[in-house]
N, C-alpha and C positions, 0 to 999 in steps of 0.2 A: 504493500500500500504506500508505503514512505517514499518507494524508487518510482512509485508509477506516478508523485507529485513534481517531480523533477521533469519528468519527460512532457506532461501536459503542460507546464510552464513554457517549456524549449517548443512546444508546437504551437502555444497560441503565441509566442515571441515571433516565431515564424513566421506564423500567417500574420502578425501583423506588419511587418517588413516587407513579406509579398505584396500587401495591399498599397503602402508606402511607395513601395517602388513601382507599382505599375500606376497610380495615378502620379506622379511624378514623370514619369514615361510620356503617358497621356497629355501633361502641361508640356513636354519636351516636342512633342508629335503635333502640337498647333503650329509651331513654326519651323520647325525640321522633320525632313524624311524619315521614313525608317527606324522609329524608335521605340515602340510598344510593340514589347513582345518578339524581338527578332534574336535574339541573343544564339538562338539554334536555327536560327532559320539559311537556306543557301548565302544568299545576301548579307546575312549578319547585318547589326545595329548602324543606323548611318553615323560617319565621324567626321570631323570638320577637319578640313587638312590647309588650306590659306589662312595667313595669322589673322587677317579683319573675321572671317567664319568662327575661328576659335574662339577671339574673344567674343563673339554676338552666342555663342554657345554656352560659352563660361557663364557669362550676364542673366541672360535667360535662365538658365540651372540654377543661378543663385539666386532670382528674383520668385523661382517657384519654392524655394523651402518654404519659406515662412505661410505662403499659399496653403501650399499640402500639410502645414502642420494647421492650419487653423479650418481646412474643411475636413481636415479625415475624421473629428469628431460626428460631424454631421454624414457625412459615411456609413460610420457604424449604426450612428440612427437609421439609416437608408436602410440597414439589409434586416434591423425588426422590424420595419413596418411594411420593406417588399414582405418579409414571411409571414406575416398577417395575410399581407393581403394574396400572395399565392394562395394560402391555404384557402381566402374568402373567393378566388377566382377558379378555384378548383371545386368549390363548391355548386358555384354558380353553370359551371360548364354540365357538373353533371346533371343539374335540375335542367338547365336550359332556362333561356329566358322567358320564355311564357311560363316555365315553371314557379319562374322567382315571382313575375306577375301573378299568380293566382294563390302562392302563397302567401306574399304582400296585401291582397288582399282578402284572403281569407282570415289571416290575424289580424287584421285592421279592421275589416268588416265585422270581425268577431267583436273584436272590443266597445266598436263602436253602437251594436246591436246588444252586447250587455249594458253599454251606458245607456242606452234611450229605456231598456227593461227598470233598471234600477233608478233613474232619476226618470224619465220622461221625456216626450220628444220635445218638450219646450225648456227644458232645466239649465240653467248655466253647465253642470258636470254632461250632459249627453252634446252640448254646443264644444266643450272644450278639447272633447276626445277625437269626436266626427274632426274637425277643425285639423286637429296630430296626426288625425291618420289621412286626411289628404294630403298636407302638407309630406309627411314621411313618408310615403306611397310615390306621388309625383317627383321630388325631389331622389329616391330611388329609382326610379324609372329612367329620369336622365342620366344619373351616375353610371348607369347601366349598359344603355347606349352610347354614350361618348367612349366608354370602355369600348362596345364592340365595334365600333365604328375604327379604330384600330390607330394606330400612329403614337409614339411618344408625345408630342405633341398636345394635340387635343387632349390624351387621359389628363395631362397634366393641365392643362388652361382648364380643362371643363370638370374632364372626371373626379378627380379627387375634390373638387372644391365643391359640387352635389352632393357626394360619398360624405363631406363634412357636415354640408347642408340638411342631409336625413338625420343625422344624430342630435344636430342642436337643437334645430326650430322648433319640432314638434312639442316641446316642453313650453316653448317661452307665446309658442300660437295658441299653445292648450290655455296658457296664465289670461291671455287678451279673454278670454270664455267666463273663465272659472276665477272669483276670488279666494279661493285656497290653497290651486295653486299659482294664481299670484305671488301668496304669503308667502310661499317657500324657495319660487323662481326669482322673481322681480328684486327684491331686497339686495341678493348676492351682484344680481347682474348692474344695479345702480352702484354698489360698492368699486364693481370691476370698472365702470365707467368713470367714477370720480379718481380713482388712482391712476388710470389711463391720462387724464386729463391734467393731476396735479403731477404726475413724475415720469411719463413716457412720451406725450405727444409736446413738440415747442409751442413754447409759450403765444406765438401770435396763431395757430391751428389751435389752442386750448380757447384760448379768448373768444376764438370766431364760432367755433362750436356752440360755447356759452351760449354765447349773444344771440345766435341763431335756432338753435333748438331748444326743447323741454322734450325730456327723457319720459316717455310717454306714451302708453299705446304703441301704434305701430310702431314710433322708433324702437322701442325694443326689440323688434323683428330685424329692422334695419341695424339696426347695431350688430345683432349676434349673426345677420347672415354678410354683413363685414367683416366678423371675426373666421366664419368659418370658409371664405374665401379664398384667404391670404395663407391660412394655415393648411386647405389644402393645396395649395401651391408649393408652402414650403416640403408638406410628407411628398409633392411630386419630383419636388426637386432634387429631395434626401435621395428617394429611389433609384431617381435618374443618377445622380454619382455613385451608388452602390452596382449600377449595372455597368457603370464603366469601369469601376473596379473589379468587379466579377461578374461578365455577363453572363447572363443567362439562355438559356435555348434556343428562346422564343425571336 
């Protein structure tokens, strides 16, 4: 057991080196030939042989340390949330998309038809739920199809920022229904916005905000499908660098 902690050490040191070194490759390969991944290949790695080439090589090489050491964190974020979402697109492939459609709506129809049983078809609780599960339903729908519509690209402009869009909204469109959960949603999210405003966004974007809006109804819709946006751009982005560091099959 003692000697098999030694060697798992030596192999995640490895692989993180591997990783290191091929996105560094990959910054090397924007502006010179032949540099990802040649090292056994016929050709071998390209090399600068005129002294102005060497030093524009040198320069380059030195200007991406600091690069790759400040994205490869975000790297590693990339390859847990590709393995999420592998696992969530290998799900989706076997159900197929009209599967994930009717069971989208079958759990959402469902809950929606226990709200109207349990409150009423005119109740704030059966308006809040109906409300969550269009919103979570339609906003899966798109996630779905920008997915299969194909290209890195699009997933990342559209897909992931949907795929964010189903998780948050349907809470904060249930609260605009329901005052209870208001009580439990709203409160946090007015917190999130005044910290945003007092210690993250500059001070003339804080002020115009202000001046401009009351956190309110819809804006609370627009606020958190702001948030979940930008963040799914960011989980496309992380992805996208973990597949240049280890691509994948596909």
């Amino acid at each position: 057991m003692a000697a098999e902690q030694p060697r798992e050490r030596e192999g995640i040191l490895h692989g993180l080196k591997v990783d290191i070194i091929a996105l560094h490759e990959s910054w090397m390969q924007l502006v010179f030939p032949r540099q990802r991944g040649r090292k056994h290949s016929v050709l071998g790695k390209w090399q600068p042989t005129t002294t102005g080439d060497k030093l524009k090589y040198r320069l380059w090489s030195l200007l991406g340390v600091p690069l790759v050491a400040f994205i490869y964190p975000f790297v590693l974020a990339g390859f847990a949330v590709r393995f999420h979402a592998t696992r969530l697109d290998s799900g989706v492939a076997r159900v197929g998309g009209v599967g994930i459609l009717l069971l989208s709506l079958l759990l959402w129809g469902g809950l929606t038809a226990a709200a109207r049983v349990q409150f009423g078809a005119t109740a704030e609780g059966f308006y809040a739920v109906a409300a969550a599960s269009v919103t979570a339903v339609f906003a899966s729908l798109l996630a779905l199809a920008f997915r299969r519509l194909g290209g890195r690209f699009v997933t990342v402009l559209l897909g992931y920022p949907f795929a964010m869009t189903a998780l948050f909204l349907p809470p904060v469109v249930a609260a605009l229904y329901s005052p209870t959960v208001a009580d439990a949603v709203l409160p946090g999210s007015f917190d999130l916005a005044v910290y945003f405003l007092d210690n993250v966004a500059p001070p003339a974007l804080a002020e115009t905000l202000r001046a401009s809006y009351d956190l309110e109804g819809v804006a609370y819709v627009i606020m958190w499908f702001g948030i979940a946006v930008p963040l799914g751009w960011l989980f496309g982005v992380v992805v996208t660098l973990a597949n240049v560091v280890r691509p994948t099959e596909e």
